[in-house]
C-alpha positions as CSV (number, residue, x, y, z in Angstrom):
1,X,0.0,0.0,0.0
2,X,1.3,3.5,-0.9
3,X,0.9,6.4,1.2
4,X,1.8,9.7,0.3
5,X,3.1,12.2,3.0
6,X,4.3,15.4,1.4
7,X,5.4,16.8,-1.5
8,X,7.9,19.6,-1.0
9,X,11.5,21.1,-2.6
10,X,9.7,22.0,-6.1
11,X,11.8,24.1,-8.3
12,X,11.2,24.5,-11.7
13,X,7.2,24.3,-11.9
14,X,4.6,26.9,-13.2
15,X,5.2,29.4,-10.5
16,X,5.4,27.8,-7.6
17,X,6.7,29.2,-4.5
18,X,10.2,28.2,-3.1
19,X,9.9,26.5,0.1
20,X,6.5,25.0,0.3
21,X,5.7,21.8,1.6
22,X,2.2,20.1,0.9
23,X,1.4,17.8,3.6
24,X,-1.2,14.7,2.5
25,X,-3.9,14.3,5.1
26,X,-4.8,10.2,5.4
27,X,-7.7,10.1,4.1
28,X,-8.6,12.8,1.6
29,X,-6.6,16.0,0.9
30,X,-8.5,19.2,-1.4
31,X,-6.1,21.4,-2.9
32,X,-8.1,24.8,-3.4
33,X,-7.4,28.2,-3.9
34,X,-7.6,31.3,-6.3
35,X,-6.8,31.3,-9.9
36,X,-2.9,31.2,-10.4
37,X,-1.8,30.3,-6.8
38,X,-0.3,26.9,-8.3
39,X,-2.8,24.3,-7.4
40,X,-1.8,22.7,-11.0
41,X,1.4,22.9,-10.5
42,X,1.3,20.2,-7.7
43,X,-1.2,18.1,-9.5
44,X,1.3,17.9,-12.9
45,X,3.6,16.5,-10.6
46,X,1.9,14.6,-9.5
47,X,0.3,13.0,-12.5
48,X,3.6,12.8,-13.8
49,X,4.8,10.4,-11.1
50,X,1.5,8.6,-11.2
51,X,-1.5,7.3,-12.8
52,X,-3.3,9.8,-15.3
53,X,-5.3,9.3,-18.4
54,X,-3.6,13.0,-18.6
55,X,-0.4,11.9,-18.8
56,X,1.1,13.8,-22.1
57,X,0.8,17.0,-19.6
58,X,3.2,19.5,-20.2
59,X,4.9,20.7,-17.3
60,X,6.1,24.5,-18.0
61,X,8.8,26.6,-16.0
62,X,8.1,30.0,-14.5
63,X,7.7,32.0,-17.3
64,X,8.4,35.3,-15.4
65,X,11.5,34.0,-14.1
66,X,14.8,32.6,-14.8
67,X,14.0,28.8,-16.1
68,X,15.2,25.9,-13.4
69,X,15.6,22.2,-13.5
70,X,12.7,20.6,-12.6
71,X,12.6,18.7,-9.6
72,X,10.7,18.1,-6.3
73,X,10.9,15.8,-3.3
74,X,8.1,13.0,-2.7
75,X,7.6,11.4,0.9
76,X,5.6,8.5,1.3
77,X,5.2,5.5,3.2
78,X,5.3,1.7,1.3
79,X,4.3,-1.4,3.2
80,X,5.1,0.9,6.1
81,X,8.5,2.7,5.6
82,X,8.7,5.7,5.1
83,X,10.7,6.6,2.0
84,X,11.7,9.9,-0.3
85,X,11.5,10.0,-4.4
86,X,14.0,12.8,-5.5
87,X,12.0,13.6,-8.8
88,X,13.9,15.3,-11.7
89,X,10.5,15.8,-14.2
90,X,11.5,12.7,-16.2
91,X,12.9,10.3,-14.1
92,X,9.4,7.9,-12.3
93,X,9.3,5.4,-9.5
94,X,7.5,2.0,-9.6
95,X,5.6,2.3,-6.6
96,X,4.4,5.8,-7.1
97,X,2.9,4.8,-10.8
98,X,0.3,2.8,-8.6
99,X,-1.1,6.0,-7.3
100,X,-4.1,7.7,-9.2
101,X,-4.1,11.6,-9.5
102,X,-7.8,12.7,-10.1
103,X,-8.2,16.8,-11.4
């Protein structure tokens, strides 16, 4: 069984803020906000990693800023251990494909 616990160190996704951490309640998390406050952002990463019919999704840089690698850091807990997927926008991770991202 997969877990997720956070999702945290992104650089290099739509605009998203440097030093965020979103923290995946147990049972059901809701990502909600205003227009451009980077809600997607953590959902293409997320679909990225995981289990999406939309999976061709094109994850863009900050295009009012200088352009960085992509990356992001993904806790989560497998068959009880907690473990951490260093995620560089291409590379994916066989237990985290089992996840499905609904948006």
């Amino acid at each position: 069984m997969i877990e997720l616990i956070s999702l945290s160190n992104i650089t290099g996704v739509n605009k998203l803020a440097k030093n965020q951490e979103l923290t995946f309640s147990k049972n059901i998390t809701i990502i909600y906000g205003e227009n451009g406050t980077g809600k997607t952002g953590y959902v293409r990463i997320l679909r990225n990693v995981g289990f999406s019919y939309a999976k061709n999704d094109t994850i863009y840089h900050n295009i009012y800023g200088v352009s960085e690698a992509k990356s992001a850091s993904i806790k989560y807990y497998s068959d009880g251990k907690e473990k951490t997927f260093e995620w560089n926008g291409a590379n994916s991770n066989d237990e985290l494909q089992n996840i499905s991202v609904i948006y």
